[in-house]
Structures are given as structure tokens and as C-alpha cells.
C-alpha positions as CSV (number, residue, x, y, z in Angstrom):
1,X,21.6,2.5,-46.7
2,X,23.0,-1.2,-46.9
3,X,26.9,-2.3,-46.1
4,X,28.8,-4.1,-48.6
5,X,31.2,-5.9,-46.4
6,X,31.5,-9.4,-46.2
7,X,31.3,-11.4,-43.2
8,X,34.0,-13.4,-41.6
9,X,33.6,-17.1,-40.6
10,X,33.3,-16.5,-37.0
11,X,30.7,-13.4,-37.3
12,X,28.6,-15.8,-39.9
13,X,28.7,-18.7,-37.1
14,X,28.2,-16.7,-34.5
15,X,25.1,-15.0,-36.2
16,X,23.5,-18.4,-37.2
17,X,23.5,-19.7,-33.4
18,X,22.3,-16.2,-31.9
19,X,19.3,-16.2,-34.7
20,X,18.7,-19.7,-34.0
21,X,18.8,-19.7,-30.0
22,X,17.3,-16.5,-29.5
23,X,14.4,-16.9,-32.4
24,X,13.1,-20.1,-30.9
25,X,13.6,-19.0,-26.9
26,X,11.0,-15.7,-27.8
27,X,8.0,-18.9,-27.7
28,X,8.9,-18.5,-24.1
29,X,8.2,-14.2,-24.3
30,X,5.3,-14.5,-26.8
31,X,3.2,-16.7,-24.3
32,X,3.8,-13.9,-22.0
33,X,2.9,-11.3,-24.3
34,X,0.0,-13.2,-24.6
35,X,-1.1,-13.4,-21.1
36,X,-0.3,-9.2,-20.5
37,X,-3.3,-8.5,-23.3
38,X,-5.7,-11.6,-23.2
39,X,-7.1,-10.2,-19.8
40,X,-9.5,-7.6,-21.8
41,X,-11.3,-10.6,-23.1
42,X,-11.9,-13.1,-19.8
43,X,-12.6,-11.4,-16.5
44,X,-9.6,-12.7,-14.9
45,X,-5.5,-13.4,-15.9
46,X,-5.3,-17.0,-15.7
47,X,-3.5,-18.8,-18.0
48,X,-2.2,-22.2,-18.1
49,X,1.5,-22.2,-19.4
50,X,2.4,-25.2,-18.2
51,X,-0.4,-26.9,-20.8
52,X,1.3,-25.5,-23.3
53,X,4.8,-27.2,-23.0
54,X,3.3,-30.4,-21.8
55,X,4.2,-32.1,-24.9
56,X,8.0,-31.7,-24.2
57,X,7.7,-33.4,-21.6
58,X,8.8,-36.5,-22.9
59,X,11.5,-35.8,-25.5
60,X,13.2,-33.4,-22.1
61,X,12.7,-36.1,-20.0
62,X,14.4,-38.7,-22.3
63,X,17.2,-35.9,-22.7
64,X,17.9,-35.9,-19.0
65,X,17.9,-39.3,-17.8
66,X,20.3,-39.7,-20.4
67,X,22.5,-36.8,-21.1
68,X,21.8,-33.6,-18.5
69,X,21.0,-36.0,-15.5
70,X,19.4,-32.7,-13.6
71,X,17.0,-35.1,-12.0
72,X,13.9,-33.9,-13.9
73,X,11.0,-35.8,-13.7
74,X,7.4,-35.3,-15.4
75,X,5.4,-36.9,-13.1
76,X,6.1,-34.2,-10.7
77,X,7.5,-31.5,-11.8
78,X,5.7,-28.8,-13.5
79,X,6.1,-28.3,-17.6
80,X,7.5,-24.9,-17.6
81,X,10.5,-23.5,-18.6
82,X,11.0,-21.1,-15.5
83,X,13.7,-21.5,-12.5
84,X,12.8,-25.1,-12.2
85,X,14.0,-28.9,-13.4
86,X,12.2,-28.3,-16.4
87,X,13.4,-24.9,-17.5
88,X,16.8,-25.8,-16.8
89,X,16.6,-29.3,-19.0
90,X,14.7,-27.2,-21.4
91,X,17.4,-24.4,-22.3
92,X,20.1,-27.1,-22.0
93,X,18.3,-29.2,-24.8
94,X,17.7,-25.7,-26.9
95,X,21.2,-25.0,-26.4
96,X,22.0,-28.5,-27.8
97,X,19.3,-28.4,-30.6
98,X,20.8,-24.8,-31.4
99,X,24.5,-26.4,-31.8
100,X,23.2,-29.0,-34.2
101,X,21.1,-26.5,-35.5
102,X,24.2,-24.0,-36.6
103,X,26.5,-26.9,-37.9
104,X,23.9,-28.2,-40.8
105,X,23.4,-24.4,-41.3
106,X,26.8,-23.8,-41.5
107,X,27.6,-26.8,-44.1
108,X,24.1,-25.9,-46.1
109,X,25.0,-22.3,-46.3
110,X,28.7,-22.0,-46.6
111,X,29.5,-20.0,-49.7
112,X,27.0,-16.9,-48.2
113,X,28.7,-13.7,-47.6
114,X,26.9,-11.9,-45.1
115,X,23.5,-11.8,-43.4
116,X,23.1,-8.0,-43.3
117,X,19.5,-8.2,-44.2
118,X,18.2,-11.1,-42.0
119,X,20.3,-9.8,-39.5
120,X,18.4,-6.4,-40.1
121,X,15.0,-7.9,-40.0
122,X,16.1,-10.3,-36.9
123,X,16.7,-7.4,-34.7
124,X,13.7,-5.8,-35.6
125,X,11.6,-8.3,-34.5
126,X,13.7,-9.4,-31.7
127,X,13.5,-5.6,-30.3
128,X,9.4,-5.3,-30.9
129,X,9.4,-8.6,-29.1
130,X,11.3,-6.9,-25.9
131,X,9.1,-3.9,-26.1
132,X,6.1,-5.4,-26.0
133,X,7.3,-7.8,-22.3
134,X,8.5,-4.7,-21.0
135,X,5.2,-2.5,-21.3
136,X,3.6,-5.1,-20.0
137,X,5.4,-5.6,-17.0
138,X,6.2,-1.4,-16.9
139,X,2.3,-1.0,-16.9
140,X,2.4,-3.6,-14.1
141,X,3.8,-1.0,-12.1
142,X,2.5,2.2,-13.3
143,X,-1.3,1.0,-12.5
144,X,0.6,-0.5,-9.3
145,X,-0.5,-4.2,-9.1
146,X,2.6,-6.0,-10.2
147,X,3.5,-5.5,-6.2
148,X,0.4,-4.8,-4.4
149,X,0.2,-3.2,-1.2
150,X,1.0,-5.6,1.2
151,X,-2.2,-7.7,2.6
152,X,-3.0,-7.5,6.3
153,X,-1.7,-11.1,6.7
154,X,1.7,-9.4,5.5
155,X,1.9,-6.8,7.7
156,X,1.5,-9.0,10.6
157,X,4.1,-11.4,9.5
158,X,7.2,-10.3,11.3
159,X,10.2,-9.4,9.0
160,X,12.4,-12.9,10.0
161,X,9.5,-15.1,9.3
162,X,9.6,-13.9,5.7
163,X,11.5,-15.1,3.0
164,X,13.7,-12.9,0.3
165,X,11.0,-12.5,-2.0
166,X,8.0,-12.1,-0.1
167,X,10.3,-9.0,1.2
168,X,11.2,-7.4,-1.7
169,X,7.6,-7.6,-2.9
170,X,6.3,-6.2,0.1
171,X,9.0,-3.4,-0.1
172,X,8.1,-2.3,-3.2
173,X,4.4,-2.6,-2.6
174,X,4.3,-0.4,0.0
175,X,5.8,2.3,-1.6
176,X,3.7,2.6,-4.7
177,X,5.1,5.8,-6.0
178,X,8.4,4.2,-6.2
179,X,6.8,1.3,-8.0
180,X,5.2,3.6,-10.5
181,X,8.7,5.4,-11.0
182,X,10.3,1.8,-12.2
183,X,7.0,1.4,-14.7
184,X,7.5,4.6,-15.8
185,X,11.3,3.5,-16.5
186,X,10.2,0.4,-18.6
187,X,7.3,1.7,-20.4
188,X,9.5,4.7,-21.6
189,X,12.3,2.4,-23.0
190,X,10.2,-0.3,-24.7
191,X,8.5,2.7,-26.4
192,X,11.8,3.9,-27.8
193,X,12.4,0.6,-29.2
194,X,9.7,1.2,-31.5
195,X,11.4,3.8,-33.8
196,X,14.9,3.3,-35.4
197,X,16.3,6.5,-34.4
198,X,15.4,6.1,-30.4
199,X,16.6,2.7,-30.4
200,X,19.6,3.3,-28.9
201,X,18.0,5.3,-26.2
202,X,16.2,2.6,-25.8
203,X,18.8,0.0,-25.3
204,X,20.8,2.2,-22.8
205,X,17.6,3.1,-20.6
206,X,16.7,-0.8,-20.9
207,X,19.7,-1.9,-20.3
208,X,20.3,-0.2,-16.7
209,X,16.6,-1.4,-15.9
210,X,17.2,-4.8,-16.6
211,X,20.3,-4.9,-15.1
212,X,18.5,-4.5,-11.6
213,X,15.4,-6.4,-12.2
214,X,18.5,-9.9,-13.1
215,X,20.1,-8.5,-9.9
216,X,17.0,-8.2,-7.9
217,X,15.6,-11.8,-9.3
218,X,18.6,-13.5,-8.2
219,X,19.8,-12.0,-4.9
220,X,15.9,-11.4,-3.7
221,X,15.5,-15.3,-5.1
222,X,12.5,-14.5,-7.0
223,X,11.5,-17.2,-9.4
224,X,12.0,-15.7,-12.7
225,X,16.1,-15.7,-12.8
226,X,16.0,-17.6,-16.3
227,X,13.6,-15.8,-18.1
228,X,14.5,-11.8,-17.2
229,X,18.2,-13.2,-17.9
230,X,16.9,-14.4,-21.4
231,X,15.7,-10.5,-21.7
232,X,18.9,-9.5,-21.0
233,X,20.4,-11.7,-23.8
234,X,18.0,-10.1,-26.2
235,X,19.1,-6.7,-25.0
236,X,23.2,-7.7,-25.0
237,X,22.5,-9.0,-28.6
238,X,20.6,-5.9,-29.9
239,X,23.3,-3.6,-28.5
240,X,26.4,-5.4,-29.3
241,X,26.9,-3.8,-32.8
242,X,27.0,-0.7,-30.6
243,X,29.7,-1.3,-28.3
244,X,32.6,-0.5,-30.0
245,X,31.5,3.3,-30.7
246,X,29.7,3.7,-26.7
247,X,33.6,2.7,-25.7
248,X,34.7,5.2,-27.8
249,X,32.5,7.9,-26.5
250,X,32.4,6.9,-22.7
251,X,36.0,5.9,-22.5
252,X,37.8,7.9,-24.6
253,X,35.5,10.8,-24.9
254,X,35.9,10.7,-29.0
255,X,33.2,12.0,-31.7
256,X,31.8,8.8,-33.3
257,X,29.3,8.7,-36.5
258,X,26.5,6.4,-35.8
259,X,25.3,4.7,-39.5
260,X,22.2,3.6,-39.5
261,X,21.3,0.6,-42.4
262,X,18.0,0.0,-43.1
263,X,16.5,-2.3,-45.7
264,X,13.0,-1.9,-46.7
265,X,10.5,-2.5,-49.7
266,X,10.7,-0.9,-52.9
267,X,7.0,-1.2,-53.9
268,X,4.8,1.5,-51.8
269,X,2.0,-1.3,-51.0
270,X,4.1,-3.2,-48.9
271,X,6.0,-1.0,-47.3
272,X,3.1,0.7,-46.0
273,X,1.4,-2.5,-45.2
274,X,4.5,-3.0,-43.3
275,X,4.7,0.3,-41.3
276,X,0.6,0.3,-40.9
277,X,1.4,-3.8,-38.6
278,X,4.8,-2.9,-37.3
279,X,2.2,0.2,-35.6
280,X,-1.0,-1.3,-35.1
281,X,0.5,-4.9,-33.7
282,X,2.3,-3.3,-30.5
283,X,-0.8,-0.3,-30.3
284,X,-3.2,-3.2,-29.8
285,X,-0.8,-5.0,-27.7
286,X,-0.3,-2.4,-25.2
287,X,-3.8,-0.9,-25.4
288,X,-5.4,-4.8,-24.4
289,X,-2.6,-4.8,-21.5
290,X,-3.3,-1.6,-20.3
291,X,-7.3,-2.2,-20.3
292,X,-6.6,-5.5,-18.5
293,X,-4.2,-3.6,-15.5
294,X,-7.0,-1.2,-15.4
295,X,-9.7,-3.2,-14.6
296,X,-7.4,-5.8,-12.5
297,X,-6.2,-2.7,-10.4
298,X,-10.4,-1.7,-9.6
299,X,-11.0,-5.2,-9.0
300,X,-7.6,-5.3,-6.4
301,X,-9.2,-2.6,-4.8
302,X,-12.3,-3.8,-4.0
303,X,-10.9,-6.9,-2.5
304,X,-8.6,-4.8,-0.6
305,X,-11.9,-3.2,1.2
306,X,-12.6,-6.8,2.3
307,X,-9.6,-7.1,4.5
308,X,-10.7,-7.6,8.3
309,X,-8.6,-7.3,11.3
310,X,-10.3,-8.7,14.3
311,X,-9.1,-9.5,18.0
312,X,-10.0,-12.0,20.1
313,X,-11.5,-10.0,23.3
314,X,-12.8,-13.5,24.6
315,X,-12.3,-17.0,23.9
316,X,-14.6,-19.5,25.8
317,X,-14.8,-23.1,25.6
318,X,-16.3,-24.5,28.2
319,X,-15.0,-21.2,30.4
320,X,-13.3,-18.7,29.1
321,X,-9.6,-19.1,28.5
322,X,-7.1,-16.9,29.4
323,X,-4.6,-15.2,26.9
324,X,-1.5,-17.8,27.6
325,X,0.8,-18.3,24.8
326,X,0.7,-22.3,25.7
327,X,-3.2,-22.4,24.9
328,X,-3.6,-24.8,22.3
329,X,-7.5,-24.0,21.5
330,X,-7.5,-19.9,21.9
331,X,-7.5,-17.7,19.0
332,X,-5.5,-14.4,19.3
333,X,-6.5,-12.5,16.0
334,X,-8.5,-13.6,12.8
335,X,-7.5,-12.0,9.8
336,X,-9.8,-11.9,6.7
337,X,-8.0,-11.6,3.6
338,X,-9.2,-9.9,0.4
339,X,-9.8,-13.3,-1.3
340,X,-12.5,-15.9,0.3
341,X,-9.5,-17.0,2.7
342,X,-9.2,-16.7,6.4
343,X,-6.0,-16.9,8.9
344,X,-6.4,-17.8,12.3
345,X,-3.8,-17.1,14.2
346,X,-3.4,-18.9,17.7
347,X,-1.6,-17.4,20.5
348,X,1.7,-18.4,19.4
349,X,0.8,-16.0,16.4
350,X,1.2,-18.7,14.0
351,X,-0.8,-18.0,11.0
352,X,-3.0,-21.0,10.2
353,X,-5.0,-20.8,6.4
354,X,-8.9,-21.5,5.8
355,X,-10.9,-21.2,2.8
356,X,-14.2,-19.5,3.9
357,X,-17.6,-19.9,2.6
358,X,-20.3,-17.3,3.8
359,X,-24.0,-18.0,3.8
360,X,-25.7,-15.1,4.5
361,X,-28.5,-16.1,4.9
362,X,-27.8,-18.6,7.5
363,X,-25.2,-16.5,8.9
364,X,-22.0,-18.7,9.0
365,X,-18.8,-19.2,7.8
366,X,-17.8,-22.9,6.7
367,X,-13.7,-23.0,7.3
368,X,-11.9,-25.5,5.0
369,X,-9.0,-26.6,5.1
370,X,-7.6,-27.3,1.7
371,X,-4.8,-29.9,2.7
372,X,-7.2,-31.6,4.8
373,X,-11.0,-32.1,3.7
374,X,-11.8,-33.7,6.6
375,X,-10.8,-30.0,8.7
376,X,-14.0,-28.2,8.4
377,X,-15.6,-26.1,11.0
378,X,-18.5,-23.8,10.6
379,X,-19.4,-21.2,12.7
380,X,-22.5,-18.7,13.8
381,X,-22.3,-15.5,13.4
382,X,-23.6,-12.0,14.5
383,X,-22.3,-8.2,15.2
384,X,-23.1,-7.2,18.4
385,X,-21.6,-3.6,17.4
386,X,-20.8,-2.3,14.6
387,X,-16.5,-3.2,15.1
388,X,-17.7,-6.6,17.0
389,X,-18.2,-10.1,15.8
390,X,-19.4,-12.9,17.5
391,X,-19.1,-16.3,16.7
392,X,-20.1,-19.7,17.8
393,X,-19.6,-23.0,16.6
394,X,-17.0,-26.3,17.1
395,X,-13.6,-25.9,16.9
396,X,-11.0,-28.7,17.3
397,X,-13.4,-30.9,18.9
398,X,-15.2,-28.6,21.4
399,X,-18.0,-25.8,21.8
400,X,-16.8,-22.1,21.4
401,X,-17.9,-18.6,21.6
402,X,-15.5,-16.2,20.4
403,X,-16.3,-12.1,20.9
404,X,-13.6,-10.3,18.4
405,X,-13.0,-6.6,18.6
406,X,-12.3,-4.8,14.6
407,X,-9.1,-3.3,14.3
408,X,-8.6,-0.9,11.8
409,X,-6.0,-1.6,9.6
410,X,-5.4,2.1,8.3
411,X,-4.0,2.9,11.8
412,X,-0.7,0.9,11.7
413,X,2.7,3.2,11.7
414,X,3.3,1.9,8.1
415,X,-0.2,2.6,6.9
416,X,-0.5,6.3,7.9
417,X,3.4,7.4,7.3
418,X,3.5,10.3,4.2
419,X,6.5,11.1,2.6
420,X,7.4,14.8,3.9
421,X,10.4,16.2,3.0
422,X,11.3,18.3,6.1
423,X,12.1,15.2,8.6
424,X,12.7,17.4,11.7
């Protein structure tokens, strides 16, 4: 079924600037896409976006010493279009390229009637596109790694010595069942975008799940403002034909016929060529991303097992110092973290970062300190018991032996509390 109306001027403008702006911004989504599925194929997620959009650099920096003047400067700042110099100069310059972009459309194009059928075709892609960021960050959370638990360093840190973010990660990580619900959330609407008659569905669910991810980004400052906004922009654009009717029915409580236009190929070959990518594309898609969060999640876990708690039973350089909070030199806890990275943390309980090296063998542990190569202390160890580790070695200029006490990390409050449901 195809309309036969004709555009007017303002709907034809309007549609060459949204296909334009949105149709380039979804490089931005794809490189994401990209790094959700590639982690079935390399043992780990890295990926360098930043190479990518290096060769903008340039052309967005001439752009803002002249025009934006957002202070954006290549040398330092880091070619990526996220909430940063760069992603603002970027989506300014897009905006300005898509402007230009419209006009020589407009004059090259004027005597066309309509776009239903690119228009059609647009929002197809432009909704698979959605679909496939949102399963990956829904599967994020169903195999619950998006926010992980919070590390032992975390749960040490007391609540006003974290920032916004580092909050709201830790208070979703800790509840993981809660975490899994949201997932659960996103997968479900990305998968209704995948068939004409649930799109809708789709779109509604979607809509009220992005709608607190944008709220959460900005007023939890979490660095990904721009880019969940430019989700919602898809979503806004993909339901806008559908607004007029949804007032209708939530508003004024009226019966509304939904029409549904389609546009497809004649010739049998095609169309199922057609049907057999728009179904195998996203199936791959979401198969490599959910592989990846599988194996990601295992591999979480068994860092997780390397977490050590320890406390400092006795410090002694020289003779053993006392517990005083104005000790410069004693140690109050060390805290191993699940990647090769210690914390010391001195008896003002300020958390202080190492990168350790183990030689087994030997038996030490080399601490580095990666803003200053020339801080590097190795200790000796042994276990006396089984929960006790000794070490000796320099620190901060003079000879120490350090006995620490394990702590297990499973009995904090946070740690053992269930959910019940009968409180009293």
C-alpha cells in the first residue's frame, strides 16, 4: 500500500535535512555496532575509535578556530565525537555541512513531489540501525557486565569521595537483578523493531527506556550525553509520523486506524534476497554480541576471584609503627584488584594506585607507578597462614616488614544482604 499525496515544501525540506543529518551521524552508531560483535573474534573488546576519526582532525580544527571557537585543539584532545571539544565541533560542523547539504538538495530537486519511498526505506534502515545499539547495550545488562559488581577498591571508597557516575554505576552494579530487568527492557524493544507490525511497540517501549538512560547520562554526568541523545533523535524521528494518532488515543480516548505503507520488490529474487539480509544481518549481529558478553562475563568472573582484601596487623620499619593517622610510612589495608593493579591505602585511607608484577618464582611483587617510572618498589613475599601475607622489601626509602591479615570480602553488610520480601 503506497500514499499518493504530495508533499508540501516545508515537509520536503524538513525530510532532506533529517535524511541527511541523521544518515551521516549513524557512522557514529555503526562503529559501535561494530565493537558490540567484533569481541567473538579477538580475546578482548578493545577498539580504537579515536583512530578512526583522526583524519577530521584537521578540517574540525580549522572549523573552530575560525567559526565555533569551542577551544578544540588536536594536539590534545582526543578525536572522538563523544561529550568532549571534539564531539561538540564535530556535530556543529555536521549540522553546518547538513544546512548546506539541504539547500543544493533543495535547488537540485525542486520539482519532486514526495519522498514516500526513500522515506520508507530511510526509516527502515535507520530503525535496524537502533535495534542493533540497543541489543547490544540490553545484552550488556542481561549477562550483567555493562555495570559490574562493584570492585573491592569501590566498596571501600566512602560514598562523598565518589563522583556522580562512579555512583550510579556502582548502584546499578550491585543490584544485578535490577540491571538485568533494564536489558531485558532494551533487548525486548530493539527486537520489535525488527518486524513492521511491532514497530510501534517498539518505539513506545524504546522510547520510555531511552528517556531515562538521556536523564541518567546527564544528571549522573556520565560521558555519553551526545551520543544516547543522538538515539533519541533516531527514536523522535521514527515515531513522529505517529504522534498525531497516539494524541488522539491517549488524549482524547478516540478509535484511530493505523495504515501501514510498505514498498517492496516486485520480482520474487529480490525480495527474498532482501528479507533473507534484513534477517540474517541483525541474527549475526546479535549472536557475535551475545557470544562476546558471554565469554567477557566468565572472564569478569575470574578476575573477580582475584580480589584480595588484606590488613595491615603490623607495620615495622626500623620498629614497628603504631596505627596513627599522621604516619606517613604505615600502610592500613592493601587491596588487590581483579586486574594486575594494587591500592595501598595509608592510614589516612587514601587510596594510592600500583601496577603489580608477580614472579613467582622469586616470590615478589614489583609496584610501579605508572605516572612516575622512577616509583618502583619490589617486595618479598610469603604466607605464613593460609589468610596471612608477609612482605618485606623498601618502601619510600627505608626497610619494611609488613604482616597483613585476609579479610573476606563476602562478609561486608552489602555483600551478604538478599532481597526478602517480608522486612520485619
Amino acid at each position: 500500500m503506497t500514499p499518493d499525496t504530495t508533499w508540501k515544501v516545508r515537509q520536503k525540506i524538513a525530510f532532506r535535512f533529517s535524511f541527511l543529518f541523521l544518515g551521516i551521524s549513524t557512522i557514529v552508531p555503526w562503529h559501535l555496532i561494530i565493537y558490540f560483535a567484533k569481541s567473538i573474534f579477538v580475546k578482548n573488546r578493545d577498539y580504537d575509535f579515536a583512530h578512526i576519526y583522526t583524519f577530521l582532525s584537521k578540517p574540525l580544527y580549522w572549523l573552530d578556530k575560525y567559526i565555533f571557537h569551542t577551544g578544540y585543539d588536536p594536539k590534545i584532545h582526543l578525536a572522538l565525537p563523544g561529550d568532549n571539544r571534539y564531539g561538540v565541533v564535530f556535530y556543529l560542523a555536521l549540522f553546518v555541512v547538513t544546512i548546506i547539504g539541504t539547500i543544493a538538495w533543495s535547488i537540485l530537486d525542486k520539482n519532486r513531489s514526495d519522498y514516500h519511498k526513500l522515506s520508507y526505506w530511510f526509516n527502515v534502515y535507520l530503525r535496524y540501525v537502533l535495534a542493533m545499539v540497543l541489543f547490544g547495550y540490553g545484552m550488556d545488562k542481561l549477562i550483567p557486565i555493562q555495570m559490574a559488581y562493584p570492585s573491592v577498591v569501590d566498596l571501600l571508597t566512602p560514598l562523598g569521595e565518589q563522583n556522580k557516575f562512579s555512583v550510579l554505576w556502582n548502584f546499578m552494579g550491585i543490584s544485578p537483578g535490577f540491571q538485568m530487568f533494564t536489558g531485558t527492557c532494551e533487548i525486548l524493544g530493539s527486537l520489535l523493531l525488527l518486524s513492521r507490525r511491532t514497530t510501534l511497540a517498539g518505539y513506545l517501549l524504546l522510547l520510555i527506556v531511552l528517556i531515562n538512560v538521556v536523564a541518567f547520562n546527564f544528571f549522573y554526568n556520565v560521558p555519553v550525553k551526545l551520543f544516547s541523545s543522538l538515539l533519541l533523535v533516531y527514536l523522535l524521528y521514527l515515531i513522529s509520523p505517529f504522534f498525531y494518532l497516539l494524541t488522539q488515543i491517549f488524549f482524547y480516548k478516540r478509535s484511530v486506524l493505523f495504515t501501514d505503507h510498505y514498498y517492496g520488490f516486485e520480482a520474487n529474487r529480490k525480495r527474498y534476497a532482501l528479507l533473507l539480509i534484513m534477517i540474517i544481518f541483525p541474527f549475526c549481529v546479535f549472536l557475535f554480541t551475545t557470544i562476546g558478553d558471554v565469554r567477557r562475563y566468565n572472564k569478569d568472573l575470574v578476575n573477580a576471584k582475584r580480589e584480595k582484601l588484606y590488613e595491615v596487623v603490623s607495620f615495622i620499619s626500623k620498629d614497628t609503627l603504631p596505627p596513627l593517622i599522621t604516619d606517613t610510612i604505615r600502610w592500613k589495608r592493601l587491596l588487590f584488584a581483579y586486574t594486575n593493579s594494587v591500592v595501598v591505602c595509608n592510614m589516612k585511607d587514601e587510596k594510592i594506585w600500583y601496577t603489580c608484577d608477580e614472579d613467582s618464582v622469586h616470590k615478589t611483587f614489583t609496584l610501579r607507578d605508572d605516572g612516575d617510572t622512577s616509583a618502583k618498589f619490589v617486595f618479598h613475599y610469603v604466607y605464613p597462614t593460609k589468610d596471612q601475607l608477609n612482605l618485606t622489601g623498601r618502601w619510600k626509602g627505608n626497610d619494611v616488614t609488613i604482616l597483613m591479615k585476609s579479610m573476606p570480602i563476602d562478609s561486608m553488610a552489602l555483600k551478604k544482604e538478599k532481597i526478602v520480601l517480608i522486612q520485619d
